[in-house]
Residue frames as qw, qx, qy, qz and C-alpha x, y, z in Angstrom:
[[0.479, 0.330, -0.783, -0.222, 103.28, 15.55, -4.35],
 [0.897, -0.180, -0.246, -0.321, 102.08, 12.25, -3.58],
 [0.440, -0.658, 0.607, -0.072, 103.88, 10.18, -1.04],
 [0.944, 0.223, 0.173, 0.173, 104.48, 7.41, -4.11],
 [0.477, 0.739, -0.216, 0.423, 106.72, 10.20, -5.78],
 [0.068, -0.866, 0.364, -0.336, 108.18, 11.27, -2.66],
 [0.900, -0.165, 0.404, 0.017, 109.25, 7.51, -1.74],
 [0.845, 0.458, 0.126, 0.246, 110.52, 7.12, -5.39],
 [0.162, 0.924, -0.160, 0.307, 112.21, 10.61, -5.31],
 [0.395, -0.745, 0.491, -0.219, 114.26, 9.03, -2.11],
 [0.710, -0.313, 0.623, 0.100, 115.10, 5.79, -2.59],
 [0.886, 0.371, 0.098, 0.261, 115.96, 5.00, -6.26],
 [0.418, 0.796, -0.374, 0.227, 118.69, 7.79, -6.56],
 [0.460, -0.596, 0.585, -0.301, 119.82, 5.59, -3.50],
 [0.930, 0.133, 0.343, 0.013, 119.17, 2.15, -4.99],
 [0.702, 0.693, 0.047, 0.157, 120.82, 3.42, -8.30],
 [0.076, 0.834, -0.438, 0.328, 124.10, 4.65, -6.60],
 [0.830, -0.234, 0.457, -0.217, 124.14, 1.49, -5.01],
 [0.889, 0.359, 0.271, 0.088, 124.00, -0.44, -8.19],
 [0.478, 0.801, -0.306, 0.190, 126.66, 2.06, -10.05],
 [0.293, -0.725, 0.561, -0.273, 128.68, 1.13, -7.01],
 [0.881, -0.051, 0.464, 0.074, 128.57, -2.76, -7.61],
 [0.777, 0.609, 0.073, 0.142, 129.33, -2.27, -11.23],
 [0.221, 0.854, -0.433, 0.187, 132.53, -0.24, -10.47],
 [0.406, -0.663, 0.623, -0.085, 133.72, -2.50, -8.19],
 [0.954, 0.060, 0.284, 0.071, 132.93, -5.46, -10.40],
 [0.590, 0.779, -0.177, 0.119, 135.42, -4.19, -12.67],
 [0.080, -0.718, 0.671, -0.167, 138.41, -4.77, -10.07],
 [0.888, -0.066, 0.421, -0.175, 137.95, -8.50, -10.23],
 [0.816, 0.546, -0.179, 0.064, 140.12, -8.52, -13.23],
 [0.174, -0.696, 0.677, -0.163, 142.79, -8.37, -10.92],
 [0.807, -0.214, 0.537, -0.117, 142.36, -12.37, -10.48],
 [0.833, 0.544, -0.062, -0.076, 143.24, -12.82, -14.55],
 [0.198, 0.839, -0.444, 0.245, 146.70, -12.50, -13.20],
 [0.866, -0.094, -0.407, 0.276, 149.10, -15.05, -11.88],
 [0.048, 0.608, -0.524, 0.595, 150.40, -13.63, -8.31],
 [0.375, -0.090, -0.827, 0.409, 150.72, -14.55, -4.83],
 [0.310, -0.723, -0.606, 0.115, 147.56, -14.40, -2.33],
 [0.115, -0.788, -0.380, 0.471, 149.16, -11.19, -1.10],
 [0.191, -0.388, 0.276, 0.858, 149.63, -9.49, -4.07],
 [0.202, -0.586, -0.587, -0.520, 146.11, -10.15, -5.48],
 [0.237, -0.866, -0.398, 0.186, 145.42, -8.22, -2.01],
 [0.258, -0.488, 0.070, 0.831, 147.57, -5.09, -2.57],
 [0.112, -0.126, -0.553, -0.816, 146.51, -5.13, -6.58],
 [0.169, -0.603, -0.772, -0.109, 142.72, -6.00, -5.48],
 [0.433, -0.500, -0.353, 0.662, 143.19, -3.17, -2.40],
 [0.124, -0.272, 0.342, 0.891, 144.25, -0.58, -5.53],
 [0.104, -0.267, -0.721, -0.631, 141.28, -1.34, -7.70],
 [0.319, -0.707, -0.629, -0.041, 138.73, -0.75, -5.21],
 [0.289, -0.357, -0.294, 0.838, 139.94, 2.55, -4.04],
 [0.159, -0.275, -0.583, -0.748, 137.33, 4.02, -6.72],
 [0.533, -0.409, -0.712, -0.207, 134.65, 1.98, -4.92],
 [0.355, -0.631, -0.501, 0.474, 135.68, 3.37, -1.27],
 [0.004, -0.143, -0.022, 0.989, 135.78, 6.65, -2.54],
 [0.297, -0.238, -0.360, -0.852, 132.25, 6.48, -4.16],
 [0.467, -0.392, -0.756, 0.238, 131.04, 4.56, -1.04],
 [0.399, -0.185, -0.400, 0.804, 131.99, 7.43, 0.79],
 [0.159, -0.210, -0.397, -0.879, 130.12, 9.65, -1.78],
 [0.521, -0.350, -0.720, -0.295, 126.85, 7.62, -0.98],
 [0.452, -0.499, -0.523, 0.522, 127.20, 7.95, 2.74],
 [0.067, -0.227, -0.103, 0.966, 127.86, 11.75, 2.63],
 [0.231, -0.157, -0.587, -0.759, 125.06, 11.79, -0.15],
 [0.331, -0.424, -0.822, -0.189, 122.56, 9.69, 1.91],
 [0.323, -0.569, -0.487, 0.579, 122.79, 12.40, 4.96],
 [0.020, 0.625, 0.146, -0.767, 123.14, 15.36, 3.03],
 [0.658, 0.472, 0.551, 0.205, 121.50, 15.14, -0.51],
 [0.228, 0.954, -0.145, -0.129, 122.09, 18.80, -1.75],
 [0.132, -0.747, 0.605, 0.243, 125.78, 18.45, -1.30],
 [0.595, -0.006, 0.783, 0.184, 125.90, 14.50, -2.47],
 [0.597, 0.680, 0.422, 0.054, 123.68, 15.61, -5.58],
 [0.108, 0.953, -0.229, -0.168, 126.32, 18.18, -6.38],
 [0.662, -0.325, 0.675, -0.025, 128.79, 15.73, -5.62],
 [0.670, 0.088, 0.735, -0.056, 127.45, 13.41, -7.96],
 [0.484, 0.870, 0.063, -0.074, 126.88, 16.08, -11.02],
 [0.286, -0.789, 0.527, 0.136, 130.90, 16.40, -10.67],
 [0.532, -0.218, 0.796, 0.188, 131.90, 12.99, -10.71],
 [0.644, 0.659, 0.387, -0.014, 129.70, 12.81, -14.59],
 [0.409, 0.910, 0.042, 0.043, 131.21, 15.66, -15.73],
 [0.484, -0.615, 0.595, 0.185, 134.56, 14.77, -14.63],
 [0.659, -0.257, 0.685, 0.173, 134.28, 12.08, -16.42],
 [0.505, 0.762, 0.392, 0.100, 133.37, 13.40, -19.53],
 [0.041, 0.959, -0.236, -0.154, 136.08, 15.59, -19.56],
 [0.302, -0.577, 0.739, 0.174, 138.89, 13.06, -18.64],
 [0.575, 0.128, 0.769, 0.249, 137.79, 10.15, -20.79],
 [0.565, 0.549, -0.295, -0.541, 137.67, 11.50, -24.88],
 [0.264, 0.329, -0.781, -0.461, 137.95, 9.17, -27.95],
 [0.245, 0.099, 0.962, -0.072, 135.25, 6.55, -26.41],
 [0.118, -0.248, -0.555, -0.785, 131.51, 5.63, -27.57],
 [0.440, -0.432, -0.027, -0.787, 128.43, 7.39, -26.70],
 [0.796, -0.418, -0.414, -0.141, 127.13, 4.08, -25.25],
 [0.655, -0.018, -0.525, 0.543, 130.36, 4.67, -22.50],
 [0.085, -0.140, 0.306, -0.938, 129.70, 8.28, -21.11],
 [0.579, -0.223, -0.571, -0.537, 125.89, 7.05, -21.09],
 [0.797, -0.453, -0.392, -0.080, 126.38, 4.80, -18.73],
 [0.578, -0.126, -0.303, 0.747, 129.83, 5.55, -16.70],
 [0.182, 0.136, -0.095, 0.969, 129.03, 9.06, -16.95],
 [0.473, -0.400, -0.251, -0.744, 125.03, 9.65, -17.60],
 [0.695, -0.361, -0.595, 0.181, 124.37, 7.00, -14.32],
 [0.462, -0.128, -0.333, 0.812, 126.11, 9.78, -11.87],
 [0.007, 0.170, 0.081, 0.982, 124.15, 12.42, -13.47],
 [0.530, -0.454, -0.463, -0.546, 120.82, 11.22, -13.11],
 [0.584, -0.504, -0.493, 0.402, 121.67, 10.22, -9.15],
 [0.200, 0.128, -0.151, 0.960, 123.01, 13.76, -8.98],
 [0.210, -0.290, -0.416, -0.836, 119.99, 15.15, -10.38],
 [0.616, -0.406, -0.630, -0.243, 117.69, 12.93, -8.50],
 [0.509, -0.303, -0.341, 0.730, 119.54, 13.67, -5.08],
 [0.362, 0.024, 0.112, 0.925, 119.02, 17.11, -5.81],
 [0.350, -0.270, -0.313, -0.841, 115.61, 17.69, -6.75],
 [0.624, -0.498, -0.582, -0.153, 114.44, 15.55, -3.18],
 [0.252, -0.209, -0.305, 0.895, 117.01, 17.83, -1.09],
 [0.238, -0.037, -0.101, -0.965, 113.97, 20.79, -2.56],
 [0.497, -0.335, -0.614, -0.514, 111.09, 18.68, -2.70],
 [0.531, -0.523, -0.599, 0.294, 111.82, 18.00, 1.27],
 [0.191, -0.212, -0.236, 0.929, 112.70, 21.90, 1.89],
 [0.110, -0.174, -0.279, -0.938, 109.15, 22.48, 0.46],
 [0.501, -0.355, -0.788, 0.050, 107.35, 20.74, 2.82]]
């Protein structure tokens, strides 16, 4: 393979696991819709982002060891496709199909570097 693909092959499932990683955390911001004191938007804020450091954490472990992150990442899809029923396609798509394709992508540049 060219060294365009093998650039691409490394950094988007890194860019893109990034981006899923803003989007989840934007979603704890609804904590502000709520009338509390300063520290209790930090304890409730604190709670909503534990998601976010856990898939941080993902990302890091992912960025050093891709096999195991890309496994990782297949999980966390299909997790979520189990635990969340009754919603529409356009939700697993993106909450769910976003993980899979970093999985995937993680996965298939852990082999593409072990064929070098």
């Amino acid at each position: 393979m060219n060294t365009k693909t093998n650039k691409f092959l490394y950094w988007f499932p890194r860019i893109l696991s990034i981006i899923l990683l803003i989007f989840i955390s934007l979603s704890s911001l609804d904590v502000f819709e709520s009338r509390l004191r300063w520290y209790e938007y930090l304890g409730a804020l604190f709670l909503h982002l534990i998601p976010s450091f856990i898939l941080a954490a993902f990302i890091v472990l992912a960025w050093k060891y891709e096999l195991i992150g890309g496994i990782i990442f297949i999980a966390l899809g299909v997790i979520y496709i189990l635990m969340a029923k009754g919603f529409p396609a356009s939700v697993y798509i993106i909450i769910a199909g976003i993980p899979l394709i970093i999985g995937i992508l993680f996965i298939i540049n852990s082999f593409m570097k072990k064929r070098k």
